[in-house]
C-alpha positions in Angstrom: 249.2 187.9 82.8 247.1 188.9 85.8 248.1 189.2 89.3 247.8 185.9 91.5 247.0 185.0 95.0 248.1 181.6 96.9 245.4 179.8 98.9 245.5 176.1 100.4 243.8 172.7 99.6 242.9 170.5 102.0 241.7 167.0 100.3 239.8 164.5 102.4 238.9 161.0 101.1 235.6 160.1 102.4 234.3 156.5 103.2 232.2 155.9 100.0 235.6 156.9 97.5 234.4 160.2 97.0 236.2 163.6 97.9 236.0 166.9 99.9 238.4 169.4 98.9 238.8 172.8 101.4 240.3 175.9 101.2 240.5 177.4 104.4 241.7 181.1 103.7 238.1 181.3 102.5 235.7 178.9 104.0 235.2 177.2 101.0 234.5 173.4 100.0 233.9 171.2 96.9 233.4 167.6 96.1 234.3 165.1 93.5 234.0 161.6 92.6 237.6 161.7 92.2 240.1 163.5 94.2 241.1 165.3 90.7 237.1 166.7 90.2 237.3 167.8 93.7 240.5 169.8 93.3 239.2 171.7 90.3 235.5 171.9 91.8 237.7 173.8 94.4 239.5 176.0 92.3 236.6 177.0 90.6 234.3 178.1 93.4 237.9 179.6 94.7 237.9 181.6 91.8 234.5 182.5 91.3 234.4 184.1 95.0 237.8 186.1 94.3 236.4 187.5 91.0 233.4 188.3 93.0 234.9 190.1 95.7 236.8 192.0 94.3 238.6 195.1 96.0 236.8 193.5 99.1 238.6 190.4 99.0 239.5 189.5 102.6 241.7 186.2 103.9 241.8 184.5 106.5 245.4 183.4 108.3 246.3 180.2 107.7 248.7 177.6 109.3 249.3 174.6 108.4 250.4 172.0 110.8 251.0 168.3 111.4 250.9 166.5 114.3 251.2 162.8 115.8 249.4 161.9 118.3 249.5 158.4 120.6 247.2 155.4 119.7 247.6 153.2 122.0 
């Protein structure tokens, strides 16, 4: 088997049902009518600009955080 990088997924439902799927180490986005087809929309563009980068592959940092914030 090949060697393997880990990147995030950042799924939004949008107000007409359908989905936007991110992955921020690259800038990248995908859509779907499903959040499912969005997902692997994403992982295919993912994996198309890996492959296509090659020894130039570059990443950016990522952190992930969640916050609450007041409402009232």
């Amino acid at each position: 088997m090949g060697s393997e990088i880990s990147v995030s997924a950042v799924l939004i439902e949008r107000e007409d049902g359908t989905y936007r799927a991110n992955c921020p180490e690259f800038d990248i986005s995908a859509e779907g009518e499903s959040s499912e087809e969005a997902f692997e929309n994403l992982k295919s563009a993912v994996t198309r600009h890996v492959r296509g980068a090659g020894a130039g592959l570059r990443m950016s940092q990522v952190k992930c955080l969640k916050f609450k914030v007041p409402v009232d």
